[in-house]
C-alpha positions in Angstrom: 2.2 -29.3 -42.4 5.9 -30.6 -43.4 6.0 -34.2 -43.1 8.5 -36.9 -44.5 8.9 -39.4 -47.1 11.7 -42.0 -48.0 12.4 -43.3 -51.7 15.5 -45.1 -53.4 18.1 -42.5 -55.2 17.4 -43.2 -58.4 13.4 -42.2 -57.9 14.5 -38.6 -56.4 15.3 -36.5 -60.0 11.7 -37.6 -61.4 9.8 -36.9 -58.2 11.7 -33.4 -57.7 10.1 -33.0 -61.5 7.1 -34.4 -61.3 5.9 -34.7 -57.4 4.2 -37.6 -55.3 1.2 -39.6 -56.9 -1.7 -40.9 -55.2 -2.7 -44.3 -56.2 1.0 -45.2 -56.9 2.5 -48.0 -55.3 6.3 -47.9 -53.5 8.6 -50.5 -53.6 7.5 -51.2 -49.6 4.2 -52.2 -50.9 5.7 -54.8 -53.3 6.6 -57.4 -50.2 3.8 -60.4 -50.0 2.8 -59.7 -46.5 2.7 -55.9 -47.1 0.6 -56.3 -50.2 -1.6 -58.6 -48.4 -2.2 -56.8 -45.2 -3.6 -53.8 -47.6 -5.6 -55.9 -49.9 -7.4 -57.2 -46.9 -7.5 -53.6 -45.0 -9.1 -52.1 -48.5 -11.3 -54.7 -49.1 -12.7 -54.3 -45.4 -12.8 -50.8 -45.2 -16.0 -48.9 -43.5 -17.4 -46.7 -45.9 -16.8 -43.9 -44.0 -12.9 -44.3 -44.3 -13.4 -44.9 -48.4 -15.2 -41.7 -48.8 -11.8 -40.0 -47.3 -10.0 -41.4 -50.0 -8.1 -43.6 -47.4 -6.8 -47.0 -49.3 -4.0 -48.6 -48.3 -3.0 -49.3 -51.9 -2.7 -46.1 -53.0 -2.1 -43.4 -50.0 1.7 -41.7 -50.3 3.3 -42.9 -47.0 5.0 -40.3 -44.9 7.3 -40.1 -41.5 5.3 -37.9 -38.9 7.8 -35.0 -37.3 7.0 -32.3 -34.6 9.5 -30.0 -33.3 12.9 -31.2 -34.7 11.8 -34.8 -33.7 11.1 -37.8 -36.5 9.3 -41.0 -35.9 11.0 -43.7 -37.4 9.0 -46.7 -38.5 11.2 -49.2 -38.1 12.1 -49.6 -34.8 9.4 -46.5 -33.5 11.6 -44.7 -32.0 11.8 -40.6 -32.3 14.8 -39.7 -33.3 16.0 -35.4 -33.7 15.8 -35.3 -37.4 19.6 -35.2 -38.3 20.4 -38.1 -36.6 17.7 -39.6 -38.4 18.3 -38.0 -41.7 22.0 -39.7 -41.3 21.4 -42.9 -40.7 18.1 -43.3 -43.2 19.6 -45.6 -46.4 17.1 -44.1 -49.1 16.5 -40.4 -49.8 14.8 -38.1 -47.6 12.5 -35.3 -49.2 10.6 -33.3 -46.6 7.0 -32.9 -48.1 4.3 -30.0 -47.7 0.8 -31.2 -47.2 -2.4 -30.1 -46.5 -3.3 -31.6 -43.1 -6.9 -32.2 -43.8 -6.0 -34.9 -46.5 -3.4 -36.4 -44.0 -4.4 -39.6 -41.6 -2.1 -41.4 -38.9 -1.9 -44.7 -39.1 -1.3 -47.1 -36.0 1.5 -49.6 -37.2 1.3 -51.6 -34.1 -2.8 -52.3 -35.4 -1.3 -52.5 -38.6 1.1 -55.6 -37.9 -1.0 -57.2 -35.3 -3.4 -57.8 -38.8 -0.4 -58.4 -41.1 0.6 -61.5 -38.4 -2.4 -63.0 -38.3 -2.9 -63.1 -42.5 0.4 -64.8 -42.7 -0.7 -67.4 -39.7 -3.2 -67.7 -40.9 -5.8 -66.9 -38.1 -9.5 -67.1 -38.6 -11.3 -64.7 -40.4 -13.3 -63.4 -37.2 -9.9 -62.6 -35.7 -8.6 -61.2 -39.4 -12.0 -58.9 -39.2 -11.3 -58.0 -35.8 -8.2 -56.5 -36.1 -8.9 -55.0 -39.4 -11.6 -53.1 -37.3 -9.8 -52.1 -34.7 -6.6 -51.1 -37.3 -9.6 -48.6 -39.5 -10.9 -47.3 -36.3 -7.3 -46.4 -34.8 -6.7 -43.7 -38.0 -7.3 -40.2 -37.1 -7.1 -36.8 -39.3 -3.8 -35.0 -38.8 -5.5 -32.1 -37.2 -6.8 -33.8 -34.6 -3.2 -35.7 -33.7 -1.2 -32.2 -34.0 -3.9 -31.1 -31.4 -4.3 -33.7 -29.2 -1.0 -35.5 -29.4 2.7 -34.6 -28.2 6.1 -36.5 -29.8 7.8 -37.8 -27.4 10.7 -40.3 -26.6 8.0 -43.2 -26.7 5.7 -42.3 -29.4 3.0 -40.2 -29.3 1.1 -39.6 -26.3 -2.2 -38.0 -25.5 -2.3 -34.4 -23.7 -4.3 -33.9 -21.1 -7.2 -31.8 -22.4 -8.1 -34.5 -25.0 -11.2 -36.2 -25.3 -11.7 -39.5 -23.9 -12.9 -41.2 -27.1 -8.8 -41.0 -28.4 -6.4 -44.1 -28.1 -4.1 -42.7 -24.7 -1.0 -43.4 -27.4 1.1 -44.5 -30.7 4.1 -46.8 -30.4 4.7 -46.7 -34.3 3.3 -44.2 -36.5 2.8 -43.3 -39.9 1.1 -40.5 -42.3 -1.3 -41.7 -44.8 -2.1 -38.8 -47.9 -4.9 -39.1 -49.6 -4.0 -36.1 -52.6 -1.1 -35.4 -55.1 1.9 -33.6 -54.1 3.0 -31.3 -56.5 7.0 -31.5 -57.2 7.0 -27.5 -55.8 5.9 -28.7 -52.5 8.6 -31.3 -52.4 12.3 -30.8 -51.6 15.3 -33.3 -50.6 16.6 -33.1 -47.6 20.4 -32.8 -46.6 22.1 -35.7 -44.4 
């Protein structure tokens, strides 16, 4: 599956060369409350999501796109894909990945947690949402399956099972592998 990734110009010539790394961390992951959220999110994780490989301290981060249509982070919004690709400050590279090592990532979860650490709430309430945040990641098989883009986020299609959150305001792609520099290519704006 094609997904997409963001990073500063002067990163593109040496990932073009020598691909993504897992267990690298971005410049994103470099703010206090970013790096805090994912400290707590690894050190809480269910074992079942660290024998995926799924850390939030060392995943590559991707965009999610289907059919000509981006979700941006930042505001959640899907966007088509050259408007997107225009107004995006930092480099785009569209990036082939093997979907079973790919996992969607509930951002809403994700900064209902990264709230309450900076509050800071009670730990019950920090635990809570970490729980809820680990149990709202899915394989990318089952989201391209189950789950249409559309203007709002992603929603659920009808023949899904029940057991599957009904939708996605804000979205993003955790990868849990390498992606070799072949499998990697910049995008034009």
């Amino acid at each position: 599956m094609v997904l997409f990734h963001t990073l500063s110009p002067e990163s593109v010539k040496a990932v073009l060369r020598d691909g993504l790394r897992y267990g690298s961390q971005g410049a994103l992951s470099q703010d206090e409350d970013i790096a805090k959220a994912n400290d707590y999110l690894d050190s809480v994780r269910p074992a079942r999501v660290s024998a995926l490989g799924l850390s939030r301290n060392k995943c590559l981060y991707m965009y999610l796109a289907m059919n000509g249509m981006v979700h941006d982070i930042s505001h959640g919004k899907v966007l088509p894909m050259r408007q997107w690709t225009a107004a995006e400050r930092r480099v785009v590279l569209a990036v082939e990945v093997n979907a079973a090592v790919a996992y969607l990532s509930d951002l809403e979860a994700y900064d209902a947690l990264a709230r309450a650490l900076a509050a800071p709430a009670p730990q019950a309430t920090c635990r809570r949402l970490a729980a809820l945040y680990w149990r709202t990641v899915l394989p990318m098989p089952e989201v391209v399956q189950y789950y249409l883009l559309q203007e709002d986020g992603l929603v659920l299609r009808q023949n899904a099972p029940g057991h599957l959150p009904p939708s996605f305001a804000r979205v993003e792609v955790m990868v849990t592998q390498n992606v070799a520099a072949q499998a990697i290519s910049a995008v034009p704006c």
